[in-house]
C-alpha angles and dihedrals in degrees: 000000000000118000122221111214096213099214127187107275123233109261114183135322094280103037112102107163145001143200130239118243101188146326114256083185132044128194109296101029127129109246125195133206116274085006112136105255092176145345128241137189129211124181075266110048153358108226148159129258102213118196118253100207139039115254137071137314106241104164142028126195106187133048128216106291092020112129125225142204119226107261108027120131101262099182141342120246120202108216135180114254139034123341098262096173087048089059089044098050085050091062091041101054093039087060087049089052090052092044086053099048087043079058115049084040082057093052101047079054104052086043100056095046087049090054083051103046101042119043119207108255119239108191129210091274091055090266118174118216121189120232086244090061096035093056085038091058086044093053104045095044088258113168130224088239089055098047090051092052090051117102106224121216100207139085108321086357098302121182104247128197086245079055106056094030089055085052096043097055091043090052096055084048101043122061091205088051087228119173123244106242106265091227094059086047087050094047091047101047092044094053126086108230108211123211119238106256105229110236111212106233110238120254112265114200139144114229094267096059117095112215113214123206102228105230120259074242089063112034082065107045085051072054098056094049106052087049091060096043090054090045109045125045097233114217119181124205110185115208128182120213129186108226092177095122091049091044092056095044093048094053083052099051102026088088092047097037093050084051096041095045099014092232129106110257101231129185089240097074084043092050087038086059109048077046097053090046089046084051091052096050102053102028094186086083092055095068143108127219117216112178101307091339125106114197117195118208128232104194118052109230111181114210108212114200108224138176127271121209093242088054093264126129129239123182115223121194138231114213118221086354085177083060101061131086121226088266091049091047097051090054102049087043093049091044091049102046089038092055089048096052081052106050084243105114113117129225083263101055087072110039127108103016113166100192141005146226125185111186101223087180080075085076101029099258107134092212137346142194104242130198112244115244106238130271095026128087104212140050122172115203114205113215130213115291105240133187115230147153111264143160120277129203126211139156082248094064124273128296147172133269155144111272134174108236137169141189126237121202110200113200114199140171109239099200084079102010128068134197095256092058090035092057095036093049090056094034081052083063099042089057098043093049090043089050091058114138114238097210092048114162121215 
């Protein structure tokens, strides 16, 4: 008998944990492949762990509200055969063993050439530098002069890393390059400093007031939120487009198209298009910052915000959106929308987005300022198509007219990205969605 360690699966580049909603098996119980052993929930989705082998279910690691990390080991399954996961934790063990060795054999190296290259310093007054603060001084430009000057902390008044590092950073901050008394930097480094422990106010209501619990749903998504407010500078550039040509071709093909395709021709696939060939055309929108890192992305993954039964929002994601045509487009955007409406999507339907739209004219609002979705740096709202008067130009003269226009509210993240790529990126839309043909052929 071989026994399957069922382990949380990954669920999207910002998804860490998850909690369990309830158990669908129990020990004991006969478990198939691909068969549901348990639900979770994320501040994303609620989903499914299937089990990924045949046997029965013998242990089991985690109870109902308990969160868990990916990764972790969820259950055991006892399976028939061999004991596959044994013979691969073997090998894997054996590589580890190898990494670490590589290592350790790296780092007697380094270090060696390190005792070679650089030769402890004895000053004038019999002083004793280690090889770490001498390469440090080196590093940051630090004199002799200045090393000597310095009061060590350590054994017979040796300069220690905590030492030079403490002066280093007071000398950038301090114009007289004067050096913070060695007693404060001892107090404060041999004191634990204690958090303040937040205190939760108490509920203040009169008896007519009704107090609602906020969902586990929605206490992380306000999470998630805050966390991206505090992380990105958010930036916003507002564009208006006139879609009057798009409105009026549209209202001629949706009949056809619904009997043709048998899906209802929306303005989002037509919006998710113009975007996807706007991120194509200026790649620097479609990254991720990570610490100092920009990765670019190769693939455009458009996330898609959508409703939630319980009034939340989830972001499902199309996959190579440049790479679809309009009719592709409409039914990826009509399955996903439709699945989340249900509770159905799955943990993949909303991994590796790479940008994201929320359509705000859903709700009347004629623009908005949304929060970017890390860790993503854009996120373009799409206001309610109105119909107003407006000037048109024509080689004629200019005249007026009714138009159907619409604002766009591009959220970016101004640490990468700045105003002019902001602007050109949203402009890029406006003039995709105003050239469309009006006898367009699907």
């Amino acid at each position: 008998m071989a026994k399957f360690e069922l382990k949380l699966p990954k669920m999207g580049e910002s998804v860490a944990e998850a909690t369990i909603t309830s158990w669908l098996k129990e020990v004991g119980d006969t478990v198939e492949l691909d068969e549901a052993v348990l639900e979770i929930a994320t501040d994303k989705v609620d989903s499914e762990v299937p089990s990924e082998v045949d046997g029965v279910l013998i242990e089991k690691f985690f109870n109902v509200d308990d969160v868990v990390q990916v990764g972790q080991v969820i259950a055991v399954i006892e399976t028939d055969g061999e004991d596959a996961d044994e013979d691969t934790a073997l090998k894997e063990n054996e590589n580890e063993t190898v990494k670490a060795v590589e290592q350790v054999e790296q780092s007697i190296s380094e270090a060696k050439e390190t005792t070679t290259t650089v030769t402890p310093l004895v000053s004038g007054e019999g002083r004793f530098y280690s090889p770490l603060v001498k390469n440090i001084a080196k590093k940051e430009n630090v004199s002799q002069d200045e090393l000597d000057g310095i009061v060590g902390s350590g054994k017979d008044g040796r300069v220690t890393k905590n030492d030079i590092l403490e002066y280093i950073a007071n000398k950038a901050s301090d114009d007289n390059n004067k050096i913070a008394p060695v007693e404060k930097v001892q107090n404060i480094s041999n004191k634990t400093i204690e958090k303040p422990k937040t205190v939760s106010a108490p509920v203040v209501s009169s008896g007519e007031d009704e107090i609602i619990e906020m969902t586990r749903m929605g206490k992380l998504i306000a999470h998630h939120m805050v966390e991206s407010v505090q992380t990105s500078a958010h930036v916003q550039s507002f564009i208006e487009a006139d879609v009057t040509n798009i409105w009026n071709w549209r209202k001629k093909v949706k009949d056809s198209f619904m009997k043709r395709e048998g899906e209802k021709l929306t303005f989002t696939p037509i919006f998710m298009e113009a975007i996807a060939k706007a991120l194509r055309d200026h790649p620097m929108m479609n990254i991720s910052l990570q610490g100092d890192t920009i990765i670019k992305k190769k693939n455009i993954n458009l996330g898609m915000a959508a409703a939630l039964p319980d009034g939340n929002l989830i972001v499902p994601v199309i996959k190579n959106a440049d790479q679809l045509n309009l009719v592709g487009m409409t039914k990826q955007v009509n399955d996903l929308a439709n699945r989340a409406r249900l509770n159905q999507l799955k943990p993949d339907d909303i991994q590796g987005g790479t940008y994201t739209v929320t359509n705000v004219g859903t709700f009347g609002s004629i623009m908005g300022t949304p929060i970017i979705n890390q860790p993503q740096v854009g996120i373009l709202a799409l206001g309610a198509i109105r119909k107003v008067p407006a000037v048109i130009e024509t080689p004629e003269g200019d005249f007026i007219g009714i138009r159907y226009k619409m604002f766009m509210s591009h959220s970016y993240d101004h640490r990468v990205i700045n105003g002019a790529l902001g602007g050109m990126f949203v402009k890029a839309v406006k003039d995709y969605l105003e050239a469309w043909d009006s006898h367009r052929e699907i």
